[in-house]
C-alpha positions as CSV (number, residue, x, y, z in Angstrom):
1,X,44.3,84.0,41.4
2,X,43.3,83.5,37.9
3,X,44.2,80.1,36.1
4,X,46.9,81.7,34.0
5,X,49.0,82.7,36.9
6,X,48.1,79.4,39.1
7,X,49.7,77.5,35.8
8,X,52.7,80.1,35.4
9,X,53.6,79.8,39.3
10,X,53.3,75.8,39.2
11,X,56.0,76.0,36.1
12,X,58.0,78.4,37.5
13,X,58.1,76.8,40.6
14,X,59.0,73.5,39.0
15,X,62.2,74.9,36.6
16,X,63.4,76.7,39.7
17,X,63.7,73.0,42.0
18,X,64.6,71.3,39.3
19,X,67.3,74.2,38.7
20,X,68.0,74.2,42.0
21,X,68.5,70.7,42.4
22,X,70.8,70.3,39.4
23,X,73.5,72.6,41.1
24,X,73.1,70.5,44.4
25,X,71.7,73.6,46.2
26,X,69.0,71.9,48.3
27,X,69.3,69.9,51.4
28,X,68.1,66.3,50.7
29,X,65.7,67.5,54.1
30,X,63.7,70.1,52.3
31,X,60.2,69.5,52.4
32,X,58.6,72.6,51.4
33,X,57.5,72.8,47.7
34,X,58.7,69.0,47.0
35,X,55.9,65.9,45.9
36,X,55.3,64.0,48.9
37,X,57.0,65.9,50.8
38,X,55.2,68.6,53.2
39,X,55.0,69.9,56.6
40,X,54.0,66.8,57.9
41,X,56.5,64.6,56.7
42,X,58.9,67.0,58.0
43,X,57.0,66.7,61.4
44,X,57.5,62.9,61.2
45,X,61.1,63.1,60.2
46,X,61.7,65.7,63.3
47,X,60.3,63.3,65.7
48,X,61.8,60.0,64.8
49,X,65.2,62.4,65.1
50,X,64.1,63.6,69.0
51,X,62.7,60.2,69.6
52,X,66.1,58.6,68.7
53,X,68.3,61.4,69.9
54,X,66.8,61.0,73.3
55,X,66.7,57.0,73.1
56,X,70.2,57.2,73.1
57,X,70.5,59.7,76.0
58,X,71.5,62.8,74.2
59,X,71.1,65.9,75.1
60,X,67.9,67.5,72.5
61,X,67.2,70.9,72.4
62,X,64.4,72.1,69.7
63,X,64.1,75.5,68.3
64,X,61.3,76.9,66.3
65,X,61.6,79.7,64.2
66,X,58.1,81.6,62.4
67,X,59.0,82.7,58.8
68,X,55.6,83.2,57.6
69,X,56.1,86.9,57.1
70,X,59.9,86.3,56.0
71,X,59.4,87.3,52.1
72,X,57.5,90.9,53.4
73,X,60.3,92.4,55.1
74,X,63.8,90.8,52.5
75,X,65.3,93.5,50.0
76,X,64.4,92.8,47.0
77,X,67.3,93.7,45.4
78,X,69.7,90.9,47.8
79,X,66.9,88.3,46.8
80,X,68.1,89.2,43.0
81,X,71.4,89.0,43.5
82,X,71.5,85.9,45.3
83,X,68.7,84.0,42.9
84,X,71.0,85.3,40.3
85,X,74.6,84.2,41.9
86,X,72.7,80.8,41.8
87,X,71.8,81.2,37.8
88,X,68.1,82.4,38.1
């Protein structure tokens, strides 16, 4: 990817959050696409949350879930309404 579109994405990227953020849309546990914040703090978190859960004798059940290929298979035209239902 060309410099142009790396800077483009990083400040598109950035007025979407902060966007996003200002209407209280994002779970305070999102990790993805956040400053310190990435899939291995969201490992960490997940653990100390089984670790405890199970301390404390309850009953944990974990469930992972692949989205890598989510974005190649959504209508486009539902992603544009939503994005825009939420002012984008």
């Amino acid at each position: 990817m060309c410099v142009i579109s790396k800077v483009m994405k990083r400040i598109m990227s950035r007025k979407v959050c902060d966007h996003l953020r200002l209407i209280n849309i994002l779970s305070p546990d999102q990790h993805g696409f956040f400053s310190k914040r990435s899939t291995c703090t969201n490992l960490l978190k997940c653990y100390n949350d089984w670790l405890l859960s199970i301390q404390s004798r309850k009953q944990t059940t974990v469930i992972y879930v692949n989205f890598s290929k989510a974005f190649d298979v959504v209508s486009h035209a539902k992603l544009f309404t939503r994005l825009h239902s939420y002012g984008i």
